[in-house]
BASE-104430 format. One line per 2 residues: number of its first residue (from 1); for each residue x, y, z of N, C-alpha, C, O. Coordinates in pm, whole numbers, plus 50000, padded with zeros to 5 digits. Layout:
// residues N
NUM) X:Y:Z:X:Y:Z:X:Y:Z:X:Y:Z | ... $
This chain:
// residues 322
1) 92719:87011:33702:92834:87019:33615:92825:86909:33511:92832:86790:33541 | 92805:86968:33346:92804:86906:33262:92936:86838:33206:93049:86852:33251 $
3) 92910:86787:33134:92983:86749:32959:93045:86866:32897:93154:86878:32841 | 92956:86947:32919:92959:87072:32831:92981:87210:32940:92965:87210:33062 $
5) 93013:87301:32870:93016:87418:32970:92906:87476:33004:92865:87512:32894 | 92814:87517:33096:92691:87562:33140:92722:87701:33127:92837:87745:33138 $
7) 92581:87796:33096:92677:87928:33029:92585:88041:33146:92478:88101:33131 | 92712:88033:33296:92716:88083:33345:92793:88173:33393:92891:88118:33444 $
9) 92798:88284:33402:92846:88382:33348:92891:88499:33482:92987:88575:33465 | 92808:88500:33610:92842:88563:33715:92907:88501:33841:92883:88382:33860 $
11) 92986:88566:33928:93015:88499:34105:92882:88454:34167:92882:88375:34261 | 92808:88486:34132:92678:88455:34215:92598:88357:34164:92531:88275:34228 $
13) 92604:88365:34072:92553:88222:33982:92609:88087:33967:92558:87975:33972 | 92745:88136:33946:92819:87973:33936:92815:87940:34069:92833:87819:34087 $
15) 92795:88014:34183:92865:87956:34345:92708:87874:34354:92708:87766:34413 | 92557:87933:34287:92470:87861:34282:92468:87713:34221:92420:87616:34280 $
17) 92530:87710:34090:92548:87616:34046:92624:87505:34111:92590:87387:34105 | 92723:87548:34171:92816:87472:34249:92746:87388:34340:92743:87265:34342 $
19) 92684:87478:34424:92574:87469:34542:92508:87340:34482:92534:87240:34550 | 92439:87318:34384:92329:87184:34299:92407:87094:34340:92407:86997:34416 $
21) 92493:87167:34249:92585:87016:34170:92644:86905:34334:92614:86792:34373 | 92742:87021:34391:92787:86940:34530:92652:86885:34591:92671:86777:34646 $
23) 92520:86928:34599:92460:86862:34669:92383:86679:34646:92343:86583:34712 | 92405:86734:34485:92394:86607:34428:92481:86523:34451:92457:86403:34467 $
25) 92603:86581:34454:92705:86464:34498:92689:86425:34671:92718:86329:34743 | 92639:86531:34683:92650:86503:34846:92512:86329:34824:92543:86214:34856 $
27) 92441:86351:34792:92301:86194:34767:92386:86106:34731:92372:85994:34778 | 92498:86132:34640:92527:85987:34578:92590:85926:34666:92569:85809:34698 $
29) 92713:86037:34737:92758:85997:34858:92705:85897:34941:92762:85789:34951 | 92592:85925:35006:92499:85892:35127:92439:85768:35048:92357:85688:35093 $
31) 92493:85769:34932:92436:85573:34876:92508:85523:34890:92463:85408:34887 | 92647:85515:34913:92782:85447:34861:92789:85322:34970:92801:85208:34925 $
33) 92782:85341:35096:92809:85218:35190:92668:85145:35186:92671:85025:35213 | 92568:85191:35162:92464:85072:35166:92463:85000:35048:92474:84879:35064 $
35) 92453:85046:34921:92482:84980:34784:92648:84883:34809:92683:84791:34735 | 92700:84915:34888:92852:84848:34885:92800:84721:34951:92809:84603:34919 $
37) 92745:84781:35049:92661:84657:35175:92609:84524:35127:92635:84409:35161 | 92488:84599:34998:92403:84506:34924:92473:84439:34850:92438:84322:34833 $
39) 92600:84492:34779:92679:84419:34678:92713:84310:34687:92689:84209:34621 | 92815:84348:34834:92910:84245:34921:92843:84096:34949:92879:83979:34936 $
41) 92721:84167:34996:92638:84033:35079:92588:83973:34940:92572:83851:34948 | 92563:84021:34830:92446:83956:34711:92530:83908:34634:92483:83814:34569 $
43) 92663:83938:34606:92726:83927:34438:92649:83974:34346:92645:83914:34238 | 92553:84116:34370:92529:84149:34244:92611:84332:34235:92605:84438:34297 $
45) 92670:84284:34136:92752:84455:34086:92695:84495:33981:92753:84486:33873 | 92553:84553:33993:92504:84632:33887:92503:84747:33908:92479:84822:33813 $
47) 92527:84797:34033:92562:84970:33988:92717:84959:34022:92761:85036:33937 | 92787:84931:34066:92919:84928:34100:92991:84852:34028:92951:84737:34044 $
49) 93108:84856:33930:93195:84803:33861:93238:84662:33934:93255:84656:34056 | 93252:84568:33861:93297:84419:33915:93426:84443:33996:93452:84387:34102 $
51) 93523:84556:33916:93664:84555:33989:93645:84576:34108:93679:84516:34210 | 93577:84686:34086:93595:84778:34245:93535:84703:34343:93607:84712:34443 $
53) 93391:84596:34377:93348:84530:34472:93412:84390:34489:93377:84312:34577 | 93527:84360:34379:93639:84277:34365:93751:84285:34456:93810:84206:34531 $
55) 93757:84372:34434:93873:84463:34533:93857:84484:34651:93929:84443:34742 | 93744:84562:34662:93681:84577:34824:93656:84417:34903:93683:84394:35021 $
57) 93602:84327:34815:93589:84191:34890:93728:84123:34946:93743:84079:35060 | 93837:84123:34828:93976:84103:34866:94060:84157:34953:94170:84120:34994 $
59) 93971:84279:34982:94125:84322:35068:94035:84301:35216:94115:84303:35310 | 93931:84286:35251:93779:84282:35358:93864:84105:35405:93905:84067:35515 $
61) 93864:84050:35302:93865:83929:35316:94047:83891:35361:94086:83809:35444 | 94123:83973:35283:94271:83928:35359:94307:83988:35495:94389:83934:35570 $
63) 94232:84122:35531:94210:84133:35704:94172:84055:35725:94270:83999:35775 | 94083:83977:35734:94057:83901:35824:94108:83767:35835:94056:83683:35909 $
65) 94235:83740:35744:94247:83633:35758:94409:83668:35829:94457:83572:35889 | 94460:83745:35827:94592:83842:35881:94519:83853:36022:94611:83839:36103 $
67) 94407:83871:36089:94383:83862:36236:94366:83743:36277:94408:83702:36386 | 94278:83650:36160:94293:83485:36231:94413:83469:36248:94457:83405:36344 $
69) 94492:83528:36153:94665:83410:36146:94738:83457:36268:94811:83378:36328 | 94721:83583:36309:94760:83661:36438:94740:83578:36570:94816:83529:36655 $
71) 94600:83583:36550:94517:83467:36637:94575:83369:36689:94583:83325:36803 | 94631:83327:36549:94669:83102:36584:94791:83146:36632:94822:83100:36741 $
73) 94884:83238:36569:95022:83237:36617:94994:83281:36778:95079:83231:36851 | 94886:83371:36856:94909:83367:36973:94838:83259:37063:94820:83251:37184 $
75) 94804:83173:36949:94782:83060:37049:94859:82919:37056:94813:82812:37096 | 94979:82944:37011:95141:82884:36982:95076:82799:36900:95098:82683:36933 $
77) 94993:82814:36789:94922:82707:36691:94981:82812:36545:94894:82825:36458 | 95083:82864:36525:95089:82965:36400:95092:82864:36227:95110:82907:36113 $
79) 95063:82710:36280:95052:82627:36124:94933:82651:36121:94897:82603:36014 | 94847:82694:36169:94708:82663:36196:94645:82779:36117:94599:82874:36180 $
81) 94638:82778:35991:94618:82903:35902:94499:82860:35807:94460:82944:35726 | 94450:82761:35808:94349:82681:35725:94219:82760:35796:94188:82687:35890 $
83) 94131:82875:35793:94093:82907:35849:93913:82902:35800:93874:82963:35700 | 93854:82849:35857:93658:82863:35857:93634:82942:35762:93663:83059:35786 $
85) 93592:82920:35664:93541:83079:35580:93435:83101:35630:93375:83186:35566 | 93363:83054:35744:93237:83136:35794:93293:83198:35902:93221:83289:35945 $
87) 93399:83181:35962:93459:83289:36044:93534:83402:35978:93546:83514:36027 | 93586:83359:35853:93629:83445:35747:93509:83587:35682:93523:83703:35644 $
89) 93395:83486:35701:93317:83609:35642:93221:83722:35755:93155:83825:35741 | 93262:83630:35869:93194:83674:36021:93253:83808:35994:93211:83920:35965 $
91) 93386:83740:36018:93507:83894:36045:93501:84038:35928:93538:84152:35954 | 93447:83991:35804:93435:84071:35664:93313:84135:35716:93313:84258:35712 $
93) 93202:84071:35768:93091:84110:35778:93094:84228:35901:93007:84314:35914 | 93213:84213:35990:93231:84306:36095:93287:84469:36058:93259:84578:36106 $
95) 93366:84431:35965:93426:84499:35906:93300:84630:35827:93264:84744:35856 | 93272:84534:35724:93125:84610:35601:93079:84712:35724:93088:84834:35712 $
97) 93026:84644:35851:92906:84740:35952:92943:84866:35977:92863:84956:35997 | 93072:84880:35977:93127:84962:36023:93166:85074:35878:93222:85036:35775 $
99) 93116:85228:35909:93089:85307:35834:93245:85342:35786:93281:85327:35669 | 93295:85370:35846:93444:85409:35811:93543:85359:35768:93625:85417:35697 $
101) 93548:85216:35815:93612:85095:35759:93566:85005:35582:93627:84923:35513 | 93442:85072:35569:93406:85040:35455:93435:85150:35359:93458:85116:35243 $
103) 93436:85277:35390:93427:85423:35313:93628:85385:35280:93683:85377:35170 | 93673:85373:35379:93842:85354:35339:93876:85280:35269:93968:85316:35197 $
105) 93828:85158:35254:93876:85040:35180:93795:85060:35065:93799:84964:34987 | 93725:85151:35032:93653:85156:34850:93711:85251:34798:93736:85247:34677 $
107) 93758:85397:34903:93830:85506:34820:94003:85401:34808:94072:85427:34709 | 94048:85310:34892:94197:85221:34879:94122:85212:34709:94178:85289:34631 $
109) 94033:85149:34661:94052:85066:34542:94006:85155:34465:94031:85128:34347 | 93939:85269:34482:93889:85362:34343:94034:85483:34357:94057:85570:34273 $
111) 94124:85458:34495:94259:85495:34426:94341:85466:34345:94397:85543:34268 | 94358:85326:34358:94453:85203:34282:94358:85223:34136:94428:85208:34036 $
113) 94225:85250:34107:94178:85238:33960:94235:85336:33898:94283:85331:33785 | 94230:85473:34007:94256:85544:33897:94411:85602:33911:94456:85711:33875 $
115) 94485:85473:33985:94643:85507:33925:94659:85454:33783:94716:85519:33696 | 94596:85308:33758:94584:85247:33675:94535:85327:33527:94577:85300:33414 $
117) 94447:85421:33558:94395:85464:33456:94482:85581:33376:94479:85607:33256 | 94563:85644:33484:94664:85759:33489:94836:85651:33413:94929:85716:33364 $
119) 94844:85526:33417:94911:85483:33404:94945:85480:33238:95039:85508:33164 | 94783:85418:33227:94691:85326:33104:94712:85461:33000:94770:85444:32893 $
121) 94659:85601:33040:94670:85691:32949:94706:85782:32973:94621:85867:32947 | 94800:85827:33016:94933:85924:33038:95085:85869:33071:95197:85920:33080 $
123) 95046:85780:33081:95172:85687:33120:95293:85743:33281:95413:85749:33307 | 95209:85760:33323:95211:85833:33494:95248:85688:33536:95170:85597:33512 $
125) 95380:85665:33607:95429:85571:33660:95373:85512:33791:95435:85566:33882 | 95280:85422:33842:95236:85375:33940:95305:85382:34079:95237:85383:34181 $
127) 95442:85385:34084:95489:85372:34205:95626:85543:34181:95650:85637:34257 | 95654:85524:34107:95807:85656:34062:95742:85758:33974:95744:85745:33851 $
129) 95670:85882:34047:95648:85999:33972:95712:86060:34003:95768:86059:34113 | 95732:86171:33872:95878:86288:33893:95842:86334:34018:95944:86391:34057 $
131) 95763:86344:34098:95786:86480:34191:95860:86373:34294:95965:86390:34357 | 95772:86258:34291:95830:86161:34405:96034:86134:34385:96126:86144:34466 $
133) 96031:86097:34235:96209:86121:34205:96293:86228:34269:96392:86222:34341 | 96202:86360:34205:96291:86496:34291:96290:86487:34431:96398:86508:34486 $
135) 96192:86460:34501:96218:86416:34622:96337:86333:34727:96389:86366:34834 | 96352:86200:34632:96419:86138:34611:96579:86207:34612:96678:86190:34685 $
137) 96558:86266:34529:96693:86344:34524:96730:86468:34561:96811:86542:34505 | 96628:86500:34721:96685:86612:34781:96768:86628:34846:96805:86527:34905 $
139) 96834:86739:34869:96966:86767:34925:96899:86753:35086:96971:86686:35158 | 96789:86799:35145:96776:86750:35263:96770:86568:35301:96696:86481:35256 $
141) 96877:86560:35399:96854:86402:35395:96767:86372:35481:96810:86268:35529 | 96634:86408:35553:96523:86369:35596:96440:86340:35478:96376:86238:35449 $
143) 96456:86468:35409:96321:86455:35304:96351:86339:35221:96252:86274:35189 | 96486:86291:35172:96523:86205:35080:96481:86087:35153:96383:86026:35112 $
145) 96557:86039:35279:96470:85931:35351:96366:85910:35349:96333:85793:35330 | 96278:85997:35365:96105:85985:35401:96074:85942:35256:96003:85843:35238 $
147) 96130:86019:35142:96077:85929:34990:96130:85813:34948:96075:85739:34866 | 96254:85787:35010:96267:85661:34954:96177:85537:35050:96143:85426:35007 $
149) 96150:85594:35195:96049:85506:35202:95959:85457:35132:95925:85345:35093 | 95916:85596:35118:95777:85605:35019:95734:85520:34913:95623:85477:34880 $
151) 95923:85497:34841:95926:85452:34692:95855:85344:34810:95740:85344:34854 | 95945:85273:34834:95892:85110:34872:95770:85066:34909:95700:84968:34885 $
153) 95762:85197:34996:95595:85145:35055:95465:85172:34918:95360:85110:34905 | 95502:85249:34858:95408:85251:34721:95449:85130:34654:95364:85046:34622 $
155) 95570:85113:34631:95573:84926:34578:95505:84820:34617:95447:84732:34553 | 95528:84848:34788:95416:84753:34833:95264:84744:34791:95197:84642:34777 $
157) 95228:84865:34777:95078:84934:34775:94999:84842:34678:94896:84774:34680 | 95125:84881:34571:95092:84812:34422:95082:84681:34383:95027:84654:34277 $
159) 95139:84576:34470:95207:84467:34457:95001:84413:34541:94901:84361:34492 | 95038:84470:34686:94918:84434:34729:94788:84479:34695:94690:84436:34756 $
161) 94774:84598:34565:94625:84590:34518:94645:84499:34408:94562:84410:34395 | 94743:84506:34326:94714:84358:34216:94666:84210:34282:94590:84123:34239 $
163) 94738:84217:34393:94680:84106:34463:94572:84080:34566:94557:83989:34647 | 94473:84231:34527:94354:84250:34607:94396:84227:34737:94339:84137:34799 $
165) 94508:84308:34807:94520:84250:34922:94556:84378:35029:94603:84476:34971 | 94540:84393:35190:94543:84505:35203:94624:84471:35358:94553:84424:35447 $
167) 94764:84495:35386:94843:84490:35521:94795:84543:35602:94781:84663:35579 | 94742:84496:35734:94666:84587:35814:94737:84659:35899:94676:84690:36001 $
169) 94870:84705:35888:94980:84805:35913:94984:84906:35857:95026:85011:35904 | 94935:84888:35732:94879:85019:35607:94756:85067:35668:94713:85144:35581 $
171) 94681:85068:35754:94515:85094:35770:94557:85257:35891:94627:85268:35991 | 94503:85321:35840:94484:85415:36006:94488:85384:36132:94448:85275:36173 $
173) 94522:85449:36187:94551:85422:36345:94369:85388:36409:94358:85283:36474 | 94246:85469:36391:94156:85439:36430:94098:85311:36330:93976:85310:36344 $
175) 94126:85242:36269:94095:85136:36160:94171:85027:36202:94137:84911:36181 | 94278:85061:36262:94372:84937:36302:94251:84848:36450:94227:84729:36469 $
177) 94196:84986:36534:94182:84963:36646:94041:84909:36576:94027:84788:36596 | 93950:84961:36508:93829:84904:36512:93847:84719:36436:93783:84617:36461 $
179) 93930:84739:36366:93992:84569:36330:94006:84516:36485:93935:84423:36524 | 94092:84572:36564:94089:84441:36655:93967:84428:36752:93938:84317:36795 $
181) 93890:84542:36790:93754:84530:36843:93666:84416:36785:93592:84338:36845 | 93692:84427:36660:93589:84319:36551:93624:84183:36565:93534:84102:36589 $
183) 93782:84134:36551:93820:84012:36631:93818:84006:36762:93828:83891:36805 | 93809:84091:36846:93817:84084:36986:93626:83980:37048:93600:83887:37124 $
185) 93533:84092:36941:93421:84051:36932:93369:83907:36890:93278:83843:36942 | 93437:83877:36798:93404:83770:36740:93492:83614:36815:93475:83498:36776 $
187) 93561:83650:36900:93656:83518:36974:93551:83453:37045:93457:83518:37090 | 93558:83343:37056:93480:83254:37109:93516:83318:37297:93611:83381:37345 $
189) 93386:83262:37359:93392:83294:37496:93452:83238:37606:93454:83275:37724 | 93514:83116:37532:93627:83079:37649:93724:83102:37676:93781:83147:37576 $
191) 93813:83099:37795:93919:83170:37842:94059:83174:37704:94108:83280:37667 | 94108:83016:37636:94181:83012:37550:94170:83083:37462:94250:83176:37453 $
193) 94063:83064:37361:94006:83209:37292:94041:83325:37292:94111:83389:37214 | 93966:83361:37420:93967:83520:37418:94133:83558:37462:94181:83664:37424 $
195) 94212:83466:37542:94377:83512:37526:94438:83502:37405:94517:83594:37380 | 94428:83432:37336:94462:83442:37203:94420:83514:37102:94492:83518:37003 $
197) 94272:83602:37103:94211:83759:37039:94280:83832:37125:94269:83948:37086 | 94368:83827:37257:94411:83958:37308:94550:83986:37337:94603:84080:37395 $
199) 94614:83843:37263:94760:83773:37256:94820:83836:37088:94932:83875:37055 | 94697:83823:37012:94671:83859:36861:94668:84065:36890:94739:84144:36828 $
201) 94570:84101:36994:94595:84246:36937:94675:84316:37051:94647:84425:37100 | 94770:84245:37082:94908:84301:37183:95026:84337:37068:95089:84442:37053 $
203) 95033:84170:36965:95115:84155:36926:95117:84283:36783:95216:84347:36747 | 94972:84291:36720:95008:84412:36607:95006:84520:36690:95055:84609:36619 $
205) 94977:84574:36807:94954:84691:36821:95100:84733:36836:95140:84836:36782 | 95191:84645:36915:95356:84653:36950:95448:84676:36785:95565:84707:36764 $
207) 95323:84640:36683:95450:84661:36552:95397:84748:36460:95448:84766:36349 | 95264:84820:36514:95197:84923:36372:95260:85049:36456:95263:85071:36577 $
209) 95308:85119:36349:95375:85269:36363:95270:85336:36242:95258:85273:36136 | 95212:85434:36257:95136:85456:36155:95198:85615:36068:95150:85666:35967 $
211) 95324:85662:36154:95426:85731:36081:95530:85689:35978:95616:85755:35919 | 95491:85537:35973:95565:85458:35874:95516:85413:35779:95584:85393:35679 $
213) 95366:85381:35783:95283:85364:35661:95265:85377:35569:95220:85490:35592 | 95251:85367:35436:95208:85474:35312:95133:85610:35352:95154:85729:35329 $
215) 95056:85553:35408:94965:85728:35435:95041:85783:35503:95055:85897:35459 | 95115:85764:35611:95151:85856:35706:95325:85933:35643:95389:86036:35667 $
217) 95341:85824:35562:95505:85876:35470:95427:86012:35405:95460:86119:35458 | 95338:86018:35310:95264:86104:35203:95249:86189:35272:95266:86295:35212 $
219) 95214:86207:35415:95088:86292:35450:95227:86355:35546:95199:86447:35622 | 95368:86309:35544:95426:86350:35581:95573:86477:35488:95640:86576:35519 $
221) 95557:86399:35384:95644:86439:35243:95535:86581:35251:95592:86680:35296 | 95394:86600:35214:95372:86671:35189:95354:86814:35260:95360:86923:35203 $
223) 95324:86783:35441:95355:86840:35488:95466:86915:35474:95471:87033:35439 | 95567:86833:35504:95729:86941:35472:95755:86970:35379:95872:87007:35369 $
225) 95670:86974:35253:95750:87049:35120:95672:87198:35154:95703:87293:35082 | 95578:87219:35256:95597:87366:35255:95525:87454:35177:95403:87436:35167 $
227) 95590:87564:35110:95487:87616:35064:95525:87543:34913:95436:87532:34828 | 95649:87499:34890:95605:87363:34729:95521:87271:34754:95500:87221:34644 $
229) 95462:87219:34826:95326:87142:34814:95193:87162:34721:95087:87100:34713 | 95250:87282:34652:95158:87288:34550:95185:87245:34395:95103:87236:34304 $
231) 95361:87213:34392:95365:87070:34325:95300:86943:34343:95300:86868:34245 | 95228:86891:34480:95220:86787:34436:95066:86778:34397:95007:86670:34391 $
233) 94985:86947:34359:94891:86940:34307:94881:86916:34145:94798:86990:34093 | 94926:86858:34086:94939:86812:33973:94950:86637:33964:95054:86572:33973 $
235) 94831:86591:33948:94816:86450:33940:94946:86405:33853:95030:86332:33905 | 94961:86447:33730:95097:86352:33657:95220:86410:33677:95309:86384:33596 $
237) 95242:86482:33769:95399:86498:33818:95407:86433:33944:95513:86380:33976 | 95260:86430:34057:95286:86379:34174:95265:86203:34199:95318:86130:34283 $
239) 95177:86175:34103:95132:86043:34063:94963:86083:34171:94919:86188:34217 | 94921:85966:34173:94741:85949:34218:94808:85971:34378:94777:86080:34426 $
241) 94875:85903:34446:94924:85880:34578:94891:86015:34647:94788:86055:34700 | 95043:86089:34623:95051:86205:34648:94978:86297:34626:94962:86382:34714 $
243) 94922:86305:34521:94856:86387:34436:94685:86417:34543:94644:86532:34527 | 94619:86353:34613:94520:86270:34671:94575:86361:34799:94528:86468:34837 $
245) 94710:86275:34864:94705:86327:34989:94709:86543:35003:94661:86626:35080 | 94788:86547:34891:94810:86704:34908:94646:86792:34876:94610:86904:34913 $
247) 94561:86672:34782:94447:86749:34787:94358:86728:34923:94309:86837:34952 | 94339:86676:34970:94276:86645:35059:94357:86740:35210:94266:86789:35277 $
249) 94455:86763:35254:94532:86866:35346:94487:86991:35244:94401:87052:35308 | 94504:87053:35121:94508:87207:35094:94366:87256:35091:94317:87368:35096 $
251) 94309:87118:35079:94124:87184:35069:94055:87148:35212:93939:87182:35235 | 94136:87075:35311:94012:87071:35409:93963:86960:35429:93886:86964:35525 $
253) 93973:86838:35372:93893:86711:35382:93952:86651:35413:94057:86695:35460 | 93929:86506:35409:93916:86327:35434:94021:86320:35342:93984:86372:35237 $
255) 94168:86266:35332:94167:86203:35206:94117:86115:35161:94145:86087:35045 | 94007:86020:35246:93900:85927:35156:93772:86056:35068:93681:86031:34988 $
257) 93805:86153:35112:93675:86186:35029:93778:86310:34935:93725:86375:34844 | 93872:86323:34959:93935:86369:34813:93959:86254:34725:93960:86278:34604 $
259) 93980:86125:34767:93983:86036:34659:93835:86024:34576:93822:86028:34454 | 93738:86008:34668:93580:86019:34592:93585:86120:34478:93537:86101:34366 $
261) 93663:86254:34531:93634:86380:34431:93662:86310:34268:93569:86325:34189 | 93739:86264:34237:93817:86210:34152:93706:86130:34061:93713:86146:33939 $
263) 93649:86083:34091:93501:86002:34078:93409:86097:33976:93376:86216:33980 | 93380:85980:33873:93238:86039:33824:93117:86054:33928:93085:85979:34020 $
265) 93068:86162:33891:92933:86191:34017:92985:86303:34098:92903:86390:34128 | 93139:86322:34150:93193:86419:34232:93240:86528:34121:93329:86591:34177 $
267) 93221:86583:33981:93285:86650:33941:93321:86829:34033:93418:86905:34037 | 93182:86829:34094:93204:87000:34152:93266:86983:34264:93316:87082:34318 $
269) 93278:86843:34329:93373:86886:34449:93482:86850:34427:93554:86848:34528 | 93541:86811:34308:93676:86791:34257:93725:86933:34251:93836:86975:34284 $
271) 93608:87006:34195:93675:87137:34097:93658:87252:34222:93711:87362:34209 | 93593:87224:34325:93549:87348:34460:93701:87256:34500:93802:87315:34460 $
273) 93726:87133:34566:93862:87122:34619:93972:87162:34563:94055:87201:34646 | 94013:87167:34427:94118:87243:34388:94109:87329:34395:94211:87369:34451 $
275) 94021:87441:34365:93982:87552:34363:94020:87646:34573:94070:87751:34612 | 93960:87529:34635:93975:87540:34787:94117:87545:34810:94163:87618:34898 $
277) 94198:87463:34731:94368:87420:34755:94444:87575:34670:94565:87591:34656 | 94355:87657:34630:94480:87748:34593:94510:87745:34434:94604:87810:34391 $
279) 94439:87678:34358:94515:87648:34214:94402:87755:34153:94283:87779:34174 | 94503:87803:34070:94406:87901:33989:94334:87836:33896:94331:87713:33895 $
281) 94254:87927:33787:94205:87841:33673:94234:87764:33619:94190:87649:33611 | 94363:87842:33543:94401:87729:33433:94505:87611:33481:94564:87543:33397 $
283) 94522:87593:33613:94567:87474:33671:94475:87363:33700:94504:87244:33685 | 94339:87416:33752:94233:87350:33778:94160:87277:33644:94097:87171:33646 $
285) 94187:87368:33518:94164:87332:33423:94241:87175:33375:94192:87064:33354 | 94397:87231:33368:94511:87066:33375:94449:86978:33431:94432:86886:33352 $
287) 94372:86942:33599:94424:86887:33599:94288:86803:33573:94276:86683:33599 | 94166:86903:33507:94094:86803:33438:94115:86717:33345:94091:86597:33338 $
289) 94179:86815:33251:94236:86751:33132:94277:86609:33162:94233:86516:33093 | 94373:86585:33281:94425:86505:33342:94325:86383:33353:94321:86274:33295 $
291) 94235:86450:33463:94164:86322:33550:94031:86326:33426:94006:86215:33379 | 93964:86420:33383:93848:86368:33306:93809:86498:33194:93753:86608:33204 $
293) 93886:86401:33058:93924:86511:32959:93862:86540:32902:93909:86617:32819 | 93661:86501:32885:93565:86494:32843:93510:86649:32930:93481:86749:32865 $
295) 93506:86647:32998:93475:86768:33075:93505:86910:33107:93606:86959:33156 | 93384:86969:33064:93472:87101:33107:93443:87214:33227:93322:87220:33244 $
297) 93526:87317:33327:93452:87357:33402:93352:87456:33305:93370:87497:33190 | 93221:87481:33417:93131:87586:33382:93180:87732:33403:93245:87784:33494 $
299) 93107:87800:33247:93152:87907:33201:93148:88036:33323:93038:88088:33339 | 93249:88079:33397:93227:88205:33520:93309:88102:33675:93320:88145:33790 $
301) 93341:88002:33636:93395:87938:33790:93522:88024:33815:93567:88062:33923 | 93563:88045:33702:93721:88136:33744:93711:88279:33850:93794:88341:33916 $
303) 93578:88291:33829:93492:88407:33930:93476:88378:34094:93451:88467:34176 | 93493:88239:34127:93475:88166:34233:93603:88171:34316:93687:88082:34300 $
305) 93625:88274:34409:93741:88252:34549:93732:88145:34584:93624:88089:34565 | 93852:88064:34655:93939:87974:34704:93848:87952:34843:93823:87845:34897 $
307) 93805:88091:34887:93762:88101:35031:93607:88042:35008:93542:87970:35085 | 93582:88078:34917:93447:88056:34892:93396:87891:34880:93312:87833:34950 $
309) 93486:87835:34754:93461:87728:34709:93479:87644:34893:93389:87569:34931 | 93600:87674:34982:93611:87582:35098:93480:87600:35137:93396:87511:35148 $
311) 93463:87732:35160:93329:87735:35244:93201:87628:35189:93128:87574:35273 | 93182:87604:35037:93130:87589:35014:93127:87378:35031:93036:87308:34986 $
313) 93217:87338:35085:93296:87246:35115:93300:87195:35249:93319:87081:35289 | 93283:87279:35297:93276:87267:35462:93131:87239:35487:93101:87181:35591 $
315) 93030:87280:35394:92852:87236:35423:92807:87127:35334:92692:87107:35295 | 92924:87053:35305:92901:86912:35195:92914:86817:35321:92981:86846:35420 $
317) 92840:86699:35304:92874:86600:35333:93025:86546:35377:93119:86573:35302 | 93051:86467:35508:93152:86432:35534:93161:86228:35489:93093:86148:35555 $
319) 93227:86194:35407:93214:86101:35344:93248:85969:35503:93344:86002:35572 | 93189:85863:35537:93101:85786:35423:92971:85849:35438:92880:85798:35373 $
321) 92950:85930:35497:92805:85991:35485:92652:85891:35538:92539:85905:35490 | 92682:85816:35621:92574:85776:35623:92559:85772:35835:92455:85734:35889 $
């Protein structure tokens, strides 16, 4: 998938084309955590943007200092926050190894870019998009609750990627647990120690609800809007947030790897996931316009079933791919 429209013209041809293109994305994929790997450890960002391995280092780096601080407080030492940066980077470095924990925390910051970018040139509100407002103001008072969470916890979202920083209450339920395995691992082997790595993951496990989270609010809003959930397929009415989680539930995936779609390099599995979610052409068309206005789909995709494009989705790569 070009720049330009490729002048393909049959169902059988474009689903070929498709076929390339996703597989190419499927390679770039299968580079993403080792190039992240090399970055992290080198400080060199020559294929990866300064922000984004900026970002990924900041938020790598404030886990782990949110499990030391956990740490000292369960070892009735909670002033004790001045913490080793070689235990600081032990814990980052535990983190990177781990395939899933690294794939989440790069689609967290190539989300936050491209709210920013949706902000920068459409003027799509970072935390209050209309759909999230109407929400806001539904006559059901569950649904209205669950968004005004939302508002806040997207405030938070925002507050903590400007500040490269990432609450490890916000992380997935299996991300929460591989965080405390990683401090659990890394506690020194004496008895004080290791009660205080297991004093530390008593105390978050007793306060993470992961139905309260940002993800789990979104992934819950969108669920219950039902068969309107195909409002929140429109990036500038739903904002990047929403917009992300509803693609990722209507097509079948990760929402870390519907955030990838979004990505230069992913254009055909942007356009097979909407396409998978139900949106006809000229919606799929918006919401290029939207996300990348340089681009256009190839000539005959409108020829391409919903059933097809999933299928064609379901033999891609499962992101981080390695």
């Amino acid at each position: 998938m070009n720049d330009s429209a490729a002048p393909v013209v049959t169902g059988e041809t474009v689903e070929a084309v498709m076929r390339v293109e996703l597989a190419h994305g499927d390679a770039l994929v299968g580079t993403i955590a080792p190039i992240l790997r090399h970055l992290l450890a080198n400080d060199e960002h020559s294929v990866f943007s300064d922000e984004i391995i900026a970002r990924v280092r900041g938020m790598l780096s404030d886990l782990a200092v949110q499990l030391l601080d956990a740490q000292a407080e369960a070892a009735g030492v909670p002033e004790a926050r001045d913490h080793a940066q070689d235990l600081v980077e032990a814990l980052v470095g535990g983190f990177v190894g781990h395939a899933g924990f690294l794939a989440h925390v790069h689609a967290l910051a190539l989300e936050w870019q491209l709210t920013e970018r949706l902000q920068a040139r459409l003027a799509v509100d970072p935390v209050l998009s209309p759909l999230l407002q109407a929400l806001i103001a539904s006559s059901d008072a569950p649904t209205a609750a669950t968004a005004v969470a939302l508002l806040a916890a997207q405030a938070r979202f925002a507050q903590a990627q400007r500040r490269m920083q990432l609450p490890i209450c916000e992380l997935p339920g299996d991300l929460v647990h591989a965080a405390l395995l990683t401090l659990r691992g890394f506690a020194a082997e004496d008895e004080v120690s290791q009660a205080a790595a297991a004093g530390a993951e008593a105390a978050i496990r007793a306060r993470y609800d992961e139905s309260r989270n940002r993800l789990g609010l979104m992934t819950r809003l969108v669920a219950g809007m039902g068969g309107g959930a195909s409002a929140a397929l429109s990036v500038t009415h739903a904002g990047a947030g929403l917009f992300l989680t509803a693609l990722g539930l209507a097509s079948g995936q990760d929402r870390d790897m519907a955030i990838l779609a979004t990505n230069e390099g992913q254009l055909a599995r942007l356009a097979l996931a909407l396409r998978a979610s139900g949106l006809k052409h000229a919606a799929i068309e918006e919401q290029f316009a939207a996300l990348h206005p340089d681009v256009s789909l190839p000539e005959g995709f409108e020829q391409l079933g919903s059933d097809r494009a999933a299928a064609l989705l379901a033999l891609s790569s499962v992101y981080p791919g390695v």
